[in-house]
N, C-alpha and C positions, 0 to 999 in steps of 0.2 A: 758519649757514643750511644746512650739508653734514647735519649731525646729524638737523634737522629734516624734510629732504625725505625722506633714507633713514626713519625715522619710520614718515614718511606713505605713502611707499613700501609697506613691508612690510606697515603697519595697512590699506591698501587692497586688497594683497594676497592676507590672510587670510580678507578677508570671506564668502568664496566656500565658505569649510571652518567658517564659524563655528556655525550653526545645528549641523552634524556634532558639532562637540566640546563644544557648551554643551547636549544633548541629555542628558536622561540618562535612559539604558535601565532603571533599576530604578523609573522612574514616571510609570508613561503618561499620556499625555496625556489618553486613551476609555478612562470607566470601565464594564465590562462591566454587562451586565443584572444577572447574577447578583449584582453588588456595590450597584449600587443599589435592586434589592429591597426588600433586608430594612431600607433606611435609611428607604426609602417607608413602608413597613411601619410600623417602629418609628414613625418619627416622629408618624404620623397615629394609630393605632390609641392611643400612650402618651398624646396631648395631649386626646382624647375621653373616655379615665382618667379623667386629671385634672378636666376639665371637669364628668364626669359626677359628681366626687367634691366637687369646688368647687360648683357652681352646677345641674347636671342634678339631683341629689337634693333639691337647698334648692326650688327652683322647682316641683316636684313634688310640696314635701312629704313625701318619703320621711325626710328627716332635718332638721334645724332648728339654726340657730345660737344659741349663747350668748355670743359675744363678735364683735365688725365686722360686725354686723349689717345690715351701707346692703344687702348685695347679697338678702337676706329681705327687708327693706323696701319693695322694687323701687327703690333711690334708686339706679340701675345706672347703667354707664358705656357705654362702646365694644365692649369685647372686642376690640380690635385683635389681642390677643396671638394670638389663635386664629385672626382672618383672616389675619395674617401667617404665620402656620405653615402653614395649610393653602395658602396662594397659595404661596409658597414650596418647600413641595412637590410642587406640580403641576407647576413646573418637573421636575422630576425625574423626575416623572411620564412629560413630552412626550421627556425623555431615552431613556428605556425602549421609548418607540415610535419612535423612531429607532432606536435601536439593535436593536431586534424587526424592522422592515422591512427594514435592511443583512442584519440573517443569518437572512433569513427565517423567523421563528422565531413562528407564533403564537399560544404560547402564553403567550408575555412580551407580547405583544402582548394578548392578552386580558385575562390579568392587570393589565394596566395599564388599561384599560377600565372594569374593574369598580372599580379602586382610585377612576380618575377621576370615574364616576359618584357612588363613597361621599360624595367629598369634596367634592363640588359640591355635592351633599343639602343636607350639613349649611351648609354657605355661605349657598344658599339659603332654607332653611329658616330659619336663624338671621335672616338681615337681606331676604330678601325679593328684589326684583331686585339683579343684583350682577353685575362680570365675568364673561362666557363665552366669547364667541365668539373676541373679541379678547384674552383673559387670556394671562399668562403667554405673550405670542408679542413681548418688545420683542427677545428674543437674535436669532428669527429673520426679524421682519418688521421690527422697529426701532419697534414699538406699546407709547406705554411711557404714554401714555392712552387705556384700552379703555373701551370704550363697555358701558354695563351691561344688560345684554339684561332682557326681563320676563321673569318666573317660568315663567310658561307656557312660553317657549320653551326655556327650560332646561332643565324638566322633560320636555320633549320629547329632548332630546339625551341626558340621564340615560338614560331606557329606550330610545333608540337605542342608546346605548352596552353596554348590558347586555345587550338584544338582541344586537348585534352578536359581544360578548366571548361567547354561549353558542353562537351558530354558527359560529364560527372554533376553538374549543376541539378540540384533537386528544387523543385519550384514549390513543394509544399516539405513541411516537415525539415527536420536539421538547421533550425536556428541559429542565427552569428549575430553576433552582439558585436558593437564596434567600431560599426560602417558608416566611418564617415563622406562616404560619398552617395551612397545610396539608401542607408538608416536596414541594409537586412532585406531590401530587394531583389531576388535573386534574379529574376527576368529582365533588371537593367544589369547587372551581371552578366549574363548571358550575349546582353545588345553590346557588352563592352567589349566582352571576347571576341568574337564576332570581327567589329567594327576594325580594330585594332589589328585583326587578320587580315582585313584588307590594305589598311595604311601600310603594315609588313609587306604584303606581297606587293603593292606597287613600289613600294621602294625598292625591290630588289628587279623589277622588272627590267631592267636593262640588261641582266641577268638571265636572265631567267621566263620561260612561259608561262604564265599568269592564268592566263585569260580562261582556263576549263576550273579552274580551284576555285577565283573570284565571281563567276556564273554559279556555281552549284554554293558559292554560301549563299548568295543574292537569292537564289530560290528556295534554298531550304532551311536556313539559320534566321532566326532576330537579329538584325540591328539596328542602329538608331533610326529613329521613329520622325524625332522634333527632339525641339531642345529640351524636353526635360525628362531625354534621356543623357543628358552632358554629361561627362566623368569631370567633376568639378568639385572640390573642396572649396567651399562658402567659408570664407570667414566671419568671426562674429563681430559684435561692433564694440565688442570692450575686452581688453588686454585677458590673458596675454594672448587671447587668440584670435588678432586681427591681423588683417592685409601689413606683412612687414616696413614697408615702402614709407606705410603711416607716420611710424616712429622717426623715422631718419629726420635732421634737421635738414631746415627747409634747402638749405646750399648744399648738400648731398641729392637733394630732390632734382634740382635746378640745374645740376649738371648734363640733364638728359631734355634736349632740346626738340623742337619739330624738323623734321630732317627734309629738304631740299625736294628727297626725292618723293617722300610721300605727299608734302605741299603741292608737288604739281601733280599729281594724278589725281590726288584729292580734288583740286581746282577745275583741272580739265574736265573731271566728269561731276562738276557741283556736285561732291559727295558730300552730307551732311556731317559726315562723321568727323570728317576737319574740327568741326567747334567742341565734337565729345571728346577727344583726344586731346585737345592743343586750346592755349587759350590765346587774344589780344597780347602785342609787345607791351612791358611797361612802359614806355617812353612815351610819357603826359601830352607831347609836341606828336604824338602819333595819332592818325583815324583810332577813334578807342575801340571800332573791329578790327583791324588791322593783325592779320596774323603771317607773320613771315620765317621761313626757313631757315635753316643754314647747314654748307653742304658735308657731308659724311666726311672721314680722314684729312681733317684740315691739323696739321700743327698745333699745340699749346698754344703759341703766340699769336699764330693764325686766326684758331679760334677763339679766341676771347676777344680780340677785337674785332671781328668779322662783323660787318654791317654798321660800324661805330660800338659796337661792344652788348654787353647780355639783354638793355632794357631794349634792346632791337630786334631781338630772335625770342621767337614765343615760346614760352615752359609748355609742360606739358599740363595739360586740363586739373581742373580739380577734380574730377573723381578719381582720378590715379593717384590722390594724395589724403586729401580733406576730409576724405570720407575711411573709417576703417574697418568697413565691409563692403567697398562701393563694387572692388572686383574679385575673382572667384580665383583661385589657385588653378588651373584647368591640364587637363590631362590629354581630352580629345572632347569635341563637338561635334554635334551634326552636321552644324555648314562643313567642317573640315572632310568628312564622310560624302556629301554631298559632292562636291568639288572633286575626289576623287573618282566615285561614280560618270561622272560627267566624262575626267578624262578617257577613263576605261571605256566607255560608251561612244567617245567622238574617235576612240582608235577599232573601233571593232572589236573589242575582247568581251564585252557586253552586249545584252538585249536590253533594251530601255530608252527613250529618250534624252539623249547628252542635255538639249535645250531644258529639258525640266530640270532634271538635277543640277544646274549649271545655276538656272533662277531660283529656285529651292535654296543650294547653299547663299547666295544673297541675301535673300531675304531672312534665311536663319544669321546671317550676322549681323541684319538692322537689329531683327527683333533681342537679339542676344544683349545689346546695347543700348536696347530701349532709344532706336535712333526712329523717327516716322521713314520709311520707305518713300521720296517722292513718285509721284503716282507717275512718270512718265521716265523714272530712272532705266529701269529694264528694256526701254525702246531707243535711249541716248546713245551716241556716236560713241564709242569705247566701251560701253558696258553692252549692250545688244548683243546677243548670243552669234557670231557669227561663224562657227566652224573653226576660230582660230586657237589652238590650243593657248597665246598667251594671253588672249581675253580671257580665257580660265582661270589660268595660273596668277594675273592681276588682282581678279578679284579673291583668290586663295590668300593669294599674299597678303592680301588687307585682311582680309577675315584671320590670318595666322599672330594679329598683332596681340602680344601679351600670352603667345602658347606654347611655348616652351623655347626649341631653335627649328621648330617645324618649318618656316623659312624660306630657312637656310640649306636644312635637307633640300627642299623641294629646288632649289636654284642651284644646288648640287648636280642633282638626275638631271636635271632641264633645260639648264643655263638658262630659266625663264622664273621670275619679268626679266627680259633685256635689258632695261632700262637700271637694273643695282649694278654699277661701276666703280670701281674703288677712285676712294676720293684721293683731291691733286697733291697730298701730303704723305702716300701712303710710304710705306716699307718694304713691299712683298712686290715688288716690280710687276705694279700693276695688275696683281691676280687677287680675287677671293679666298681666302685661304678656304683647304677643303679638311683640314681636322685641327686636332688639338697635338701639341709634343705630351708623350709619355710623362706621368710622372716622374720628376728627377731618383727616387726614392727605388725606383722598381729596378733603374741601374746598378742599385747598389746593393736591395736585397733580395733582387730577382735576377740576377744576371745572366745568368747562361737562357734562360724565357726570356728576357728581355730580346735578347742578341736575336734569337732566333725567331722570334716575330721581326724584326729588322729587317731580317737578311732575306725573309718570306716575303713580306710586304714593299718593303723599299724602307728610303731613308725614313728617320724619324725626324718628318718636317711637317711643317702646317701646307704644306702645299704634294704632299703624297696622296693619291688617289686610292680611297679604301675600294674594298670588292665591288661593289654594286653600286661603284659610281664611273668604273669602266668601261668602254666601250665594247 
């Protein structure tokens, strides 16, 4: 009994010094701003890559499958992968603004505003009403089922936040470490907020009157300049942080074809860009320039033997593969900014020249591609500025290749280019699908939020109209 009480004795003792000794100095406990950054960064910016390289291009048309075909077909699933990442990082997010408030610091603090607003977008965008208000707050409120706010009202906090992150920006002074999109720039900060306020307000435009909010940033805020103001994360050219795409074996790569519909508008307006994007068929018995199509939502069977089979439909280029920093993770561009300008401006909601900003964004998507501008492109039959909105939205569309599902938004609001038709195999009786289904997951540990975003919205189908794609 003696043994044991001394023991207990000493084990009660200690307790007092325990937390002291089992502490350990080389790993703190609060990871600083500048460390969670570039994880924010990375994570979001790499997974919209992806997306844009999986499913933003196929749905748009910009490139077409030859092999697993269901996600061309519209035969689509959840996309959990991508709400889970992006919810997940917004934790990380709210970390950053705690930790921006403790050391008064707010430029980490605006930075994480505009991260906030990006990834909401796409949330929304993708599935329509979704957590906001109550997201991401179960560490500090103990809410671990948030309520799915409507579009509208998100989209409101969106350009709240972007607002907010462009007048709290300090152009000297309050340092951030971390930035990997702009290395600590605060003034392309500023151009991103900005920029980013407009892409929001035009999407909601359908919605909503625009035209007095998008005038007074145009006159009074920064935004993008040229291209090297682009919200773009570079990858570098050696593991493990290069262009993902790289890594995949070559018959993963090879599933993602030159698509039908981008071969002929490419062709019609001898756009150069056909040969940066897409390369020659392999098939030895072919012109060795020879670059041929094949069309969006064709069947498994369909498409793999469509044209006599793969060596007859062009892969896409070697720099979307070969190279493992050939292209950028991209966020937003100038052409992109440019091209909405244009629209704003050919509808009367702007002062400015539709015709410049319209050739501005072109040429910011040669130069983006290091493609030469032929000197007589902007005078050509289909590219020439002619008043008609879907000359615009054409060349948006090509400039939107590889950026996220900007798209696919934009043929959401616009049903423009005309010319993306679901292809002759589709599933969805002939329609574009206009969102993503709910995570399976949220039926079952969100349920009563679940239901009642449902019941708000309409069904939970890929073919329900979110707010501000409405009439």
């Amino acid at each position: 009994l003696y043994l044991p009480m001394v023991g207990l004795l000493l084990l009660l003792g200690c307790t007092d010094d325990f937390e002291e000794f089992n502490s350990n100095p080389n790993q703190p406990e609060r990871v600083s701003a500048d460390l969670l950054l570039p994880r924010v960064i990375n994570l979001a910016a790499n997974d919209i890559a992806l997306e844009a390289w999986n499913e933003g291009n196929i749905v748009a048309q910009l490139t077409a499958k030859i092999n697993f075909t269901d996600f061309d077909r519209y035969l689509w699933g959840t996309n959990s992968d991508l709400w889970g990442t992006l919810y997940g990082n917004l934790r990380d997010v709210n970390n950053i603004l705690e930790i921006a408030e403790e050391t008064s610091n707010p430029n980490y603090t605006a930075t994480a505003l505009v991260l906030r607003a990006w990834m909401f977008s796409i949330l929304t965008d993708n599935w329509g009403d979704v957590p906001y208000s109550e997201a991401t707050r179960a560490k500090v409120d103990g809410i671990i089922q948030p309520v799915y706010d409507e579009q509208e009202q998100i989209y409101n906090g969106i350009l709240a936040d972007l607002e907010e992150a462009n007048n709290i920006i300090q152009l000297s002074g309050s340092p951030i470490g971390g930035d990997l999109l702009y290395d600590g720039d605060m003034l392309k900060w500023k151009k991103l907020a900005n920029s980013l306020r407009i892409r929001a307000l035009m999407r909601i435009s359908k919605r909503r009157d625009v035209a007095t909010t998008l005038q007074s940033i145009i006159d009074s805020q920064p935004i993008f300049e040229s291209n090297l103001d682009n919200a773009v994360m570079e990858y570098l050219p050696a593991q493990p942080n290069t262009w993902p795409v790289h890594t995949y074996r070559v018959g993963s790569f090879d599933e993602y074809r030159l698509s039908l519909t981008i071969e002929g508008v490419l062709r019609d307006l001898d756009d150069p860009r056909l040969f940066n994007w897409f390369r020659p068929t392999d098939n030895p018995d072919d012109d060795p320039e020879l670059l041929a199509g094949m069309p969006n939502g064709l069947s498994e069977n369909n498409a793999s033997n469509y044209n006599g089979g793969a060596a007859n439909v062009s892969r896409c280029g070697p720099i979307l593969y070969e190279e493992p920093n050939a292209v950028d993770a991209i966020i937003m561009q100038y052409a992109e900014l440019q091209f909405i300008l244009a629209e704003a401006a050919q509808k009367g909601w702007i002062s400015g020249d539709a015709q410049e900003y319209y050739e501005n964004g072109v040429r910011a998507s040669f130069n983006y591609w290091s493609v030469v501008l032929p000197d007589d492109y902007l005078t050509r039959a289909g590219v020439a500025y002619d008043g008609d909105l879907e000359t615009i939205m054409t060349q948006k569309w090509l400039a939107s290749f590889l950026v996220g599902y900007e798209a696919w938004y934009d043929y959401r609001r616009t049903g423009l280019p005309s010319f993306i038709i679901p292809g002759p195999d589709n599933v969805n009786n002939d329609q574009v699908p206009v969102r993503f289904f709910y995570p399976g997951d949220q039926q079952t540990l969100n349920t009563a939020n679940y239901e009642a975003a449902v019941a708000r919205q309409g069904p939970d189908d890929i073919n329900t109209k979110v707010w501000w794609e409405r009439d």
